[in-house]
C-alpha positions as CSV (number, residue, x, y, z in Angstrom):
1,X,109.8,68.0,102.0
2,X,106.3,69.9,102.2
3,X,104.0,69.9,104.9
4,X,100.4,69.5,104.1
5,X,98.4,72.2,105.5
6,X,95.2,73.6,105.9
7,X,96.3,76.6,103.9
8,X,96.0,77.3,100.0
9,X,99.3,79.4,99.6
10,X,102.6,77.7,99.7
11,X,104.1,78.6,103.2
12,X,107.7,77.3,102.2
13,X,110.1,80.1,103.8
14,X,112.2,81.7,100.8
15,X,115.1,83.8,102.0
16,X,116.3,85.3,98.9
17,X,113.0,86.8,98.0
18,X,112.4,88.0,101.4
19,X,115.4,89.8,101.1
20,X,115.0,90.4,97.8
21,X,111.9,92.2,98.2
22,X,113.6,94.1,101.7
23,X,116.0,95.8,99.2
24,X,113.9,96.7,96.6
25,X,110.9,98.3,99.1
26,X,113.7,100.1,100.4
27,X,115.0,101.2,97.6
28,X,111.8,102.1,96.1
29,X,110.7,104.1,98.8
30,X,113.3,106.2,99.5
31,X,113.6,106.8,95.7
32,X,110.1,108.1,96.5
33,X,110.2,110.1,99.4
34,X,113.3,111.5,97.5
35,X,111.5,112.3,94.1
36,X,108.0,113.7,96.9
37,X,110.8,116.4,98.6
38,X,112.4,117.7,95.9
39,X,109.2,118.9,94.2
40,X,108.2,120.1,98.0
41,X,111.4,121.8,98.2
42,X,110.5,123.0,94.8
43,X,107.3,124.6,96.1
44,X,109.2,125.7,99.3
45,X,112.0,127.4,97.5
46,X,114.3,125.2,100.0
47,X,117.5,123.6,99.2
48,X,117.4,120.4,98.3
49,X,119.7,118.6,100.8
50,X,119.1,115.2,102.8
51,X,118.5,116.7,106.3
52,X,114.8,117.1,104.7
53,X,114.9,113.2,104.4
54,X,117.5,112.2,107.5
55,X,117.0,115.2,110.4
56,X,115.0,114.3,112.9
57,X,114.9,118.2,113.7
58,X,113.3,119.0,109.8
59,X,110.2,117.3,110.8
60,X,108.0,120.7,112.4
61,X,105.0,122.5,111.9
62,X,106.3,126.1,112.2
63,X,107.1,127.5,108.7
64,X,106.0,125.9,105.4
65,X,109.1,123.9,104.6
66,X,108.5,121.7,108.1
67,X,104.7,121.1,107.1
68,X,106.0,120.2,103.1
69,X,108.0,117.6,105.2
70,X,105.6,115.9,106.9
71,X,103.1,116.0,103.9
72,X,105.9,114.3,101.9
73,X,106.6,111.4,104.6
74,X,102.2,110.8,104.3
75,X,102.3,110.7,100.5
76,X,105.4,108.2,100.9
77,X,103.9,106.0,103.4
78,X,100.7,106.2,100.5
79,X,103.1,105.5,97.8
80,X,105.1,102.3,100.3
81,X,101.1,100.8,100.3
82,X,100.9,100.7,96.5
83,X,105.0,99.4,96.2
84,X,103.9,97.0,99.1
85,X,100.7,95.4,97.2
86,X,102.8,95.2,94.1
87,X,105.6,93.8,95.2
88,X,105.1,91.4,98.4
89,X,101.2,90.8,97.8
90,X,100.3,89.0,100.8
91,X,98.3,90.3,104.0
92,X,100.3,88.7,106.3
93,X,103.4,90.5,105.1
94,X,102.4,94.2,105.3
95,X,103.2,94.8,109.1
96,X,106.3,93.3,108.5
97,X,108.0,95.5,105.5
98,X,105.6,98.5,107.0
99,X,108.0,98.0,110.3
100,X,111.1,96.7,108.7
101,X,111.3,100.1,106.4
102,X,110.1,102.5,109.3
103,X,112.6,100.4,111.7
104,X,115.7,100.5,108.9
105,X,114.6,104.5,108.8
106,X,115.3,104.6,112.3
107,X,118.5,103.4,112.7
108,X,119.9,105.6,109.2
109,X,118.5,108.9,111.3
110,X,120.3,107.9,113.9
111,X,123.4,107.2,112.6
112,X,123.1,110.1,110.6
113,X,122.6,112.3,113.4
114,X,124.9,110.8,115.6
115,X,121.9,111.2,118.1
116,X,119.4,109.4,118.8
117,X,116.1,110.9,117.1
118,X,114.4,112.8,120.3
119,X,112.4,114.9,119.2
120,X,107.9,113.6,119.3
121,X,107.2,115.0,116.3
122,X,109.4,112.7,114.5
123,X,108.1,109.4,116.6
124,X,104.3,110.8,116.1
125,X,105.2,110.9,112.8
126,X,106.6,107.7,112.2
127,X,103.9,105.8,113.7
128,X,101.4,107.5,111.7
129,X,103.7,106.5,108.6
130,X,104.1,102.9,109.8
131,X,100.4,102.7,110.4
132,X,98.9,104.6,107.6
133,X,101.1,102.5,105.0
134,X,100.7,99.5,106.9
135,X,96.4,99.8,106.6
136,X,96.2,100.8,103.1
137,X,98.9,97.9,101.9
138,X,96.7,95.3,103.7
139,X,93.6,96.7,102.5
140,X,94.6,96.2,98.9
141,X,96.1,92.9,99.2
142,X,92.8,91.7,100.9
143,X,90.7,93.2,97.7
144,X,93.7,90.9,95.4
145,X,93.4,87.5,97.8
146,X,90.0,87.8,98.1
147,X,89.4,88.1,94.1
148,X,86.8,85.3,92.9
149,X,88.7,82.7,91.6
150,X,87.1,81.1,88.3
151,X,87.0,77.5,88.1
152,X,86.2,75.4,85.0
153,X,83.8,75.9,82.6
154,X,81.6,78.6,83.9
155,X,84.6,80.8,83.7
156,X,84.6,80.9,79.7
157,X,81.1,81.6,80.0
158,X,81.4,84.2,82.4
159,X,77.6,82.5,84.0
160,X,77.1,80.7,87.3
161,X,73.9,78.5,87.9
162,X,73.1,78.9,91.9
């Protein structure tokens, strides 16, 4: 049964495309970051392993293939906002799959590590990441909800009379 509300969106709680849409931003993103550092390996001559992706310890700012590292986590989190406006769409959402990726990151570091990530780099990082990706998906939903919405017959004309 539906509740009338205030709102114009459907609020109805869907599981399966939550979900859904959990796996594939994954997915999606770490395809990314994974396509982003192997051309910065490329450019750093570096091996192309996935300590760049997993080690808490890669993530530095003393030789160029620690700097390639971080620049390829900023253009992912870049990359997540576009995936995130395409695929999930709403405002509201953006915190959400901004945390639940950085949070689901976490916990793979950590057991891939077998150590919890220490080091502030990596948590400065992060939060930037989570942030960044997190502003830029919920500025372009906003510009998508807040499109004009053409109603009846002055949308064939493409004229309004105020």
């Amino acid at each position: 049964m539906k509740k009338l509300t205030g709102t114009f969106r459907n609020t109805q709680w869907d599981p399966y495309l939550l979900i859904t849409q959990i796996v594939a931003m994954q997915a999606l993103l770490y395809v990314s970051l994974g396509t982003i550092m192997y051309v910065m390996d490329f450019f750093a001559e570096a091996n192309h392993t996935l300590d760049h992706i997993f080690e808490y310890h890669e993530i530095h700012v003393t030789d160029l293939g620690g700097r390639l590292v971080i620049v390829a986590f900023i253009l992912n989190s870049l990359v997540g906002a576009g995936l995130l406006w395409f695929i999930v769409r709403r405002t509201k959402l953006c915190l959400d799959f901004s945390f639940t990726f950085h949070f689901t990151h976490l916990v793979i570091c950590w057991w891939y590590n077998e150590a919890f990530p220490s080091t502030i780099g990596w948590w400065m990082l992060n939060a930037v990441c989570t942030a960044l990706m997190c502003v830029c998906s919920e500025f372009l939903c906003l510009k998508t909800e807040l499109k004009e919405i053409p109603v009846g017959y002055t949308a064939l004309n493409n004229k309004v009379d105020l």
